[in-house]
VMD Tcl script that draws the C-alpha trace (Angstrom):
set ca {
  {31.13 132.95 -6.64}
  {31.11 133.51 -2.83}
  {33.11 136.77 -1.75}
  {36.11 134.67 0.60}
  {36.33 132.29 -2.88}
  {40.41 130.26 -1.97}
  {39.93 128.45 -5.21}
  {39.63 125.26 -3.78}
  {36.59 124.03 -6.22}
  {36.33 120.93 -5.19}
  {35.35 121.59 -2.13}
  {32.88 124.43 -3.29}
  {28.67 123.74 -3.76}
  {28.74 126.82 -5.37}
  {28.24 127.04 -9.44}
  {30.60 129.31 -10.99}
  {30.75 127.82 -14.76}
  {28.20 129.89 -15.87}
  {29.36 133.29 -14.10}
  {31.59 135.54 -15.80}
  {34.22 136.46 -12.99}
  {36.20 138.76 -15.23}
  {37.27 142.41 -14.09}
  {35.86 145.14 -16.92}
  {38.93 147.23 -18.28}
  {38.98 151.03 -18.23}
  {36.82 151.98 -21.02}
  {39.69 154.03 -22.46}
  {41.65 150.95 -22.43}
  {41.54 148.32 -25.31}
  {43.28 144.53 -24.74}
  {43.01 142.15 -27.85}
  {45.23 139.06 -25.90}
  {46.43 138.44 -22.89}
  {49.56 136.08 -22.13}
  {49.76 134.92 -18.32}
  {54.14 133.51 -17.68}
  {53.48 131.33 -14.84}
  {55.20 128.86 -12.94}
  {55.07 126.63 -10.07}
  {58.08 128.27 -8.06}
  {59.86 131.18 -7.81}
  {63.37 131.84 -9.17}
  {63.19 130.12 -12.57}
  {63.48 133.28 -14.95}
  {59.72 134.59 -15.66}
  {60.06 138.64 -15.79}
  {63.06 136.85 -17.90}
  {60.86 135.21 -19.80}
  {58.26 137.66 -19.94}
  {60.29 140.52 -20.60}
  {62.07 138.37 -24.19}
  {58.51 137.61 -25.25}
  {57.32 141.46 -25.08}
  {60.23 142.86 -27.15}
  {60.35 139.59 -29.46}
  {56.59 140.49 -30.46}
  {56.75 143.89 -30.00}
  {59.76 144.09 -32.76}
  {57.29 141.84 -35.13}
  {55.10 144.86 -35.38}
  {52.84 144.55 -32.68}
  {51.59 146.88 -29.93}
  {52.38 144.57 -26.51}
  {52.33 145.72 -22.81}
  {53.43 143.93 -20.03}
  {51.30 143.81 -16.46}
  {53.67 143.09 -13.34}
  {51.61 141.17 -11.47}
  {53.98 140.24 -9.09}
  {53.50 143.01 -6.55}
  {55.97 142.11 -4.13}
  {59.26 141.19 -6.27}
  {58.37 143.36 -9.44}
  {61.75 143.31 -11.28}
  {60.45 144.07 -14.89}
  {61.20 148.16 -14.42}
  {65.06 146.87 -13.85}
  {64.88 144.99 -16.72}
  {63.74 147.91 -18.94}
  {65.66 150.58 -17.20}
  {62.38 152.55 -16.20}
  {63.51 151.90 -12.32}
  {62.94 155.45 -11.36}
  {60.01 156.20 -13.58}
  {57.05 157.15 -11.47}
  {53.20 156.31 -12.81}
  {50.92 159.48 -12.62}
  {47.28 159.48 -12.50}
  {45.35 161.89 -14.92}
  {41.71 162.69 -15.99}
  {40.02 161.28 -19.42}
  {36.76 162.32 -21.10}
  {34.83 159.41 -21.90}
  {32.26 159.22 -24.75}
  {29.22 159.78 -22.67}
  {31.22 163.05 -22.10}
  {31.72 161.94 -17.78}
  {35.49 162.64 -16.53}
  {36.90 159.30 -15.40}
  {40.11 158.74 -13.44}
  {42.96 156.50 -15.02}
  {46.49 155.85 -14.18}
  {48.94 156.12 -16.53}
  {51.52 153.20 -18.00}
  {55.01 153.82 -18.50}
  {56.48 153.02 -22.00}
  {59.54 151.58 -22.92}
  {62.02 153.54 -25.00}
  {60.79 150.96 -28.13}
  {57.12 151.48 -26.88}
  {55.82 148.50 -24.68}
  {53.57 149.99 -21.89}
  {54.67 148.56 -18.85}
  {52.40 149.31 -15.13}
  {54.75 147.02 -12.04}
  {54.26 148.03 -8.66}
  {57.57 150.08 -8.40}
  {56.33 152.55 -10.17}
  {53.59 153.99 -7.45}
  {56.52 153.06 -4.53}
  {59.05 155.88 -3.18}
  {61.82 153.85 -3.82}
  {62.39 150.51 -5.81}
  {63.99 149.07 -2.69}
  {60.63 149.77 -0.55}
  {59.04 147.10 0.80}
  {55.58 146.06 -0.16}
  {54.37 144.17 3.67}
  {50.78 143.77 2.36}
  {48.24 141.03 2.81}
  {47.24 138.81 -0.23}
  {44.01 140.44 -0.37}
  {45.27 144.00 -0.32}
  {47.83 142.35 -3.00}
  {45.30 140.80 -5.38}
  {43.69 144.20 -5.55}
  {46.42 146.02 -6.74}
  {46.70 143.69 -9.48}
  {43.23 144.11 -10.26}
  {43.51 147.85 -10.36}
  {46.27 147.16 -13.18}
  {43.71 145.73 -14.84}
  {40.63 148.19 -14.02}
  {42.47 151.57 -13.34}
  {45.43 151.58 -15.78}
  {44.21 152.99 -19.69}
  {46.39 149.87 -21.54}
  {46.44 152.03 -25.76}
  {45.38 149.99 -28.54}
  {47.50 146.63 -27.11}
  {47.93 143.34 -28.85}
  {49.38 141.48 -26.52}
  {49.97 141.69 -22.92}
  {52.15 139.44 -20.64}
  {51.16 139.13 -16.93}
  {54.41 138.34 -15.00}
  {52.83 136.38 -12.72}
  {53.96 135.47 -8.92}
  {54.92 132.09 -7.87}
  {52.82 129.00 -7.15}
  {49.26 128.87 -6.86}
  {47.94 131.18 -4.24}
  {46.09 134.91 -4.06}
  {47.68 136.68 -6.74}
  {47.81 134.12 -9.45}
  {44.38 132.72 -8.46}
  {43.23 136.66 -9.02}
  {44.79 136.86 -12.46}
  {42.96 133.63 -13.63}
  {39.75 134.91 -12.00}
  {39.96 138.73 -12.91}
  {41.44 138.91 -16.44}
  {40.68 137.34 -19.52}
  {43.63 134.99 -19.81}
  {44.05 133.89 -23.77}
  {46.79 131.10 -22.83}
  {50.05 131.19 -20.53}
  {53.25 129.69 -20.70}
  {54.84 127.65 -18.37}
  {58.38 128.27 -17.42}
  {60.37 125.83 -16.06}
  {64.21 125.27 -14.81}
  {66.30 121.91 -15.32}
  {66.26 120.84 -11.66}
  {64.73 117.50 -10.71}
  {61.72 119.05 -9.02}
  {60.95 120.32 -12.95}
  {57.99 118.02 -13.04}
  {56.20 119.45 -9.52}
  {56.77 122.82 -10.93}
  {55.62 121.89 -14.43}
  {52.34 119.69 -12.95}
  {51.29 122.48 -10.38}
  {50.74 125.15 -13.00}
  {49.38 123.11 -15.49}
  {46.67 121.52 -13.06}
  {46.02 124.88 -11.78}
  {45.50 126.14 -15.48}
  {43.04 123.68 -16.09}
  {41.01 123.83 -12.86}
  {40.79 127.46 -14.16}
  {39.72 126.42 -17.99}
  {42.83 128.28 -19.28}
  {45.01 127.02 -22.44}
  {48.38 126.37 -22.03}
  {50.62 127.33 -25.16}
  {53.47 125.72 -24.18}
  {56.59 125.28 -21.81}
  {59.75 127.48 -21.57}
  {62.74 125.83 -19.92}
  {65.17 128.63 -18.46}
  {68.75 128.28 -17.52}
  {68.67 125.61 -20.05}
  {72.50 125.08 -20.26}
  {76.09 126.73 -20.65}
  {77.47 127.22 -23.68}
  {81.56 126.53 -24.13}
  {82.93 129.90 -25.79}
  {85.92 128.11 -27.11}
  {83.97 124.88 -28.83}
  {80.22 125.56 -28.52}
  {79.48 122.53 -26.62}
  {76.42 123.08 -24.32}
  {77.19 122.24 -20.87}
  {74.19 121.23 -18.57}
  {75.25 122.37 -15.53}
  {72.14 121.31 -13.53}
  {72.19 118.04 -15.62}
  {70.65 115.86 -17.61}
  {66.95 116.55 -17.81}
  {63.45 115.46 -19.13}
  {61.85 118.88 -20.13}
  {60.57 117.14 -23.87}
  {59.39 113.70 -22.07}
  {57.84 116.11 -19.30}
  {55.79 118.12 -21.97}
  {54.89 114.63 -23.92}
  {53.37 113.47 -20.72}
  {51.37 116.93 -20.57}
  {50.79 116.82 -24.44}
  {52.32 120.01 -24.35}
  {54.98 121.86 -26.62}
  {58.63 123.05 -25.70}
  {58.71 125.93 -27.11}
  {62.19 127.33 -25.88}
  {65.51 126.75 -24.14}
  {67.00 129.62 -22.98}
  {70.79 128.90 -22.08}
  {72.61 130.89 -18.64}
  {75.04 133.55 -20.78}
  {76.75 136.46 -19.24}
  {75.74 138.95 -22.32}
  {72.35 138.25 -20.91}
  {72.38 138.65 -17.70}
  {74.53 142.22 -17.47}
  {72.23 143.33 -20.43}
  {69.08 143.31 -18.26}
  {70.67 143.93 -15.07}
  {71.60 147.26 -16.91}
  {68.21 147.63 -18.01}
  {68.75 147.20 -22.23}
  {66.89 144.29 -22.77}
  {65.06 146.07 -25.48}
  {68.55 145.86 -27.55}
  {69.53 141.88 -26.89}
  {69.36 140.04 -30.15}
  {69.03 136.14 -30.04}
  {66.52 133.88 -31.15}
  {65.49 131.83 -28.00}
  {62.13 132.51 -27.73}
  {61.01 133.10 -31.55}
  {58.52 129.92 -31.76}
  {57.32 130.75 -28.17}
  {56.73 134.30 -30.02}
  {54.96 132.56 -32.89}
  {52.35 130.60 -30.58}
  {51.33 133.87 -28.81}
  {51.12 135.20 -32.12}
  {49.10 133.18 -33.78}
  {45.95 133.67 -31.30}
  {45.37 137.43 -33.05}
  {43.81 135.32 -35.70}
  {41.69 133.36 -33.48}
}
mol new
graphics top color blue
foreach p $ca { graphics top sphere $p radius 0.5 }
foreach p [lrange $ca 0 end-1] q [lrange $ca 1 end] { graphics top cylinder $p $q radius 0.2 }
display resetview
């Protein structure tokens, strides 16, 4: 692959399909699957997303971490109330008895290590006014730098669209499948079609789509409102030969809980089959 790679392979004379592009983790670090949330815009709910898929698997008994790869909007520290937690860096002793250099991940109070961008800032409100390359190798360091303990699954909360940073996740890590999120809106399909054709320009398998702000529903009768109207998220995923494999409604509960940083303690059932398609690649 040529060093200024954009992506664009089509018009590329260079032959990458027999290259393996992929970043080598810290050797203290150990990664069985990797989960890329992706979407084709911002502002449809993926740290959401992300974040409900983490604690979902993590209370089925397995060890999950989540990587923040979107360096300049991280919001998955809010959601987990770790806002002020700083990462350190520290020494390890590896088997061939060298001292290598690691940074450390911050763990939830239930035990999901978590590495986002705020956590090497002064302040979560600080800025990050950094060029996509500069930007793509952060979230490579993540990857390379960070000692990830005995994980079964991590999420990358990926950045929207299909530029730098997403292209680098695809490119760097070895993605095991990602899920598509989606919102309701009549551009649904352009958000849904970008992602997926990026995913397989990139020989990555989709699991499935998540549709957020799904509806309302009516505390009095239970009715579910669809506020942004009627839409086509099951003809969409037909069309795609993909699965739906959630619809997560707009409540209140939800939203104060992780602006408060507790989503580790929301109960609901939203995202259990997207749960059981992530889980069922440990077999694999």
């Amino acid at each position: 692959m040529a060093d200024n790679c954009g992506g664009k392979c089509s018009n590329c004379n260079q032959d990458c399909s027999k290259r393996d592009l992929h970043e080598t983790l810290h050797e203290g670090s150990s990664v069985k699957r990797v989960i890329g949330v992706v979407s084709g815009k911002g502002g449809v709910g993926k740290s959401l997303v992300t974040s409900l898929l983490a604690c979902k698997v993590s209370k089925d008994g397995y060890k999950t971490a989540i990587l923040d790869a979107d360096i300049t909007g991280p919001s998955i520290p809010t959601a987990f109330g770790l806002a002020e937690e700083k990462a350190m860096s520290a020494t390890m002793k590896m088997k061939d008895g060298t001292v290598k250099e690691y940074i450390q991940s911050i763990k939830s109070k239930t035990g999901i290590q978590i590495m986002s961008m705020n956590f090497l800032l002064p302040d979560e409100t600080t800025p990050v006014i950094w060029r996509g390359p500069v930007i793509s190798g952060a979230v490579k360091q993540f990857w390379t730098d960070v000692v990830w303990e005995d994980v079964d699954f991590m999420f990358v909360d990926c950045p929207p669209g299909t530029g730098d940073v997403p292209l680098t996740v695809f490119q760097s890590i070895s993605i095991d499948g990602i899920i598509v999120v989606a919102s309701p809106q009549q551009l649904v399909r352009v958000i849904v079609e970008k992602a997926v054709n990026m995913a397989n320009m990139m020989n990555v398998p989709i699991l499935g789509l998540v549709e957020n702000m799904s509806y309302v529903k009516c505390p009095d009768c239970g009715k579910e409102i669809k506020i942004f109207g009627e839409n086509n998220i099951e003809g969409i995923a037909k069309d795609f030969g993909l699965k739906v494999l959630a619809r997560i409604p707009i409540e209140q509960k939800m939203s104060v809980t992780v602006d408060n940083g507790e989503i580790e303690d929301l109960e609901n059932t939203y995202v259990d089959e997207a749960a059981q398609a992530v889980e069922s690649l440990i077999s694999k």
